[in-house]
C-alpha positions, 0 to 999 in steps of 0.5 A: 566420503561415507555413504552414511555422512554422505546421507547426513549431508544430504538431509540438512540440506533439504532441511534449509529452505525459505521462509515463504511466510513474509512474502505471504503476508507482504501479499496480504498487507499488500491487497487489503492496502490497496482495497483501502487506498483505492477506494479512499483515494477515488472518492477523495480525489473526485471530491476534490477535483469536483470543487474549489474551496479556501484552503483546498491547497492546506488540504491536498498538502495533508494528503500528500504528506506522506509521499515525501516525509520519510516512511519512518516519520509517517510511521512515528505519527502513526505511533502517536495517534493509534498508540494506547496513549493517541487519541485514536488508539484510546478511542479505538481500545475504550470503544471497540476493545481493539489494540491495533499496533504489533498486529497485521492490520497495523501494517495494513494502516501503515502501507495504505497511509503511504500508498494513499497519495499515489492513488490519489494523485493518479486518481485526481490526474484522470478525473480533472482529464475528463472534460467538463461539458460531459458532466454539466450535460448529464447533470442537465438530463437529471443526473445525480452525482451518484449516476454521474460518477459511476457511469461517466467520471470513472469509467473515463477515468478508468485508465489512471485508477488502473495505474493508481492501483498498480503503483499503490500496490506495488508501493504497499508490497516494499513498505518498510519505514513505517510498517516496523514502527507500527507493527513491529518484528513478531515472527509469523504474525508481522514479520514483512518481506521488507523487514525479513530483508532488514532482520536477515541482513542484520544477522548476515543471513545474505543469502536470504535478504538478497532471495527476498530482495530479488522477489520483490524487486522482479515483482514490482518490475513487472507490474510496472512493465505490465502498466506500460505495455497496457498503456502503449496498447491504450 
């Protein structure tokens, strides 16, 4: 061969790389998620474990809703309410002037919405662990639930919000169901790993859907070795 096609060759194929911006973003939408999951679903879950009221059961059924409905489900509701016809997105539009859907923190709504519930329940797990007589006996000595929670429940509960966490996230970085209801396919701005896995297989691009796919999965596999290697040393 030439050298001169040989050197054409060679340039094009240089030229072809990975979009590394998805994974990127899926980093982001993953990290902002987890900021909102971990600290809704701790509060959430020691009000929770802390009381027992008529029609606690409907409420913890709401809560965790969206561990079993399809992701597509829970990403329609959320069409629904942050829509510019929902009540939360007119609200959001007339008050603050923002439009929430097709952008970044539309995925960040919908990954958090769906990795709520297993913060939540981990949470919740390490906190009704604890035993009751350490809270009744800091509360005698003048305790308020403020000092109770930051310096008895949650670091003893520290164990299952690690494990909370790192599920949460992992569960956030592989949204796909309702992150492409919400947020859409608008490249460089909402475009997911995930839905660059989904895109690139519809247009036969296997090579970048399965490059994607590996990354992900060799990701999440490792964070939940990583949480079962800190366990068995705990």
């Amino acid at each position: 061969m030439p050298s001169g096609f040989r050197s054409i060759e060679i340039m094009e194929v240089s030229n072809v790389g990975i979009d590394w911006q998805p994974l990127l973003l899926s980093f982001k939408v993953a990290a902002a998620a987890l900021l909102l999951t971990f600290a809704s679903g701790t509060l959430t879950a020691r009000w929770m474990s802390a009381r027992h009221f008529r029609g606690q059961e409907l409420i913890e059924g709401v809560l965790m809703l969206p561990l079993v409905l399809p992701p597509v489900v829970t990403g329609y509701a959320l069409l629904l309410l942050f829509g510019r016809q929902g009540a939360l997105g007119q609200w959001l539009e007339s008050t603050w002037g923002v439009r929430l859907l097709f952008t970044p923190w539309a995925a960040v709504l919908a990954s958090s919405v769906v990795a709520f519930p297993l913060m939540y329940q981990s949470a919740k797990a390490a906190f009704l662990n604890i035993d009751p007589h350490l809270i009744d006996a800091a509360r005698s000595l003048g305790a308020d639930d403020k000092r109770v929670f930051c310096t008895i429940a949650a670091p003893l509960a520290r164990p299952g919000l690690i494990a909370g966490a790192v599920l949460s996230f992992a569960r956030a970085l592989g949204e796909f169901g309702a992150t492409i209801m919400v947020a859409g396919n608008i490249a460089g701005r909402t475009t997911t790993a995930p839905t660059a896995i989904y895109m690139a297989s519809e247009s036969g691009d296997l090579q970048t859907a399965g490059f994607y796919a590996i990354v992900l999965g060799a990701l999440n596999f490792t964070f939940l070795i990583a949480l079962n290697l800190w366990r068995r040393k705990r």
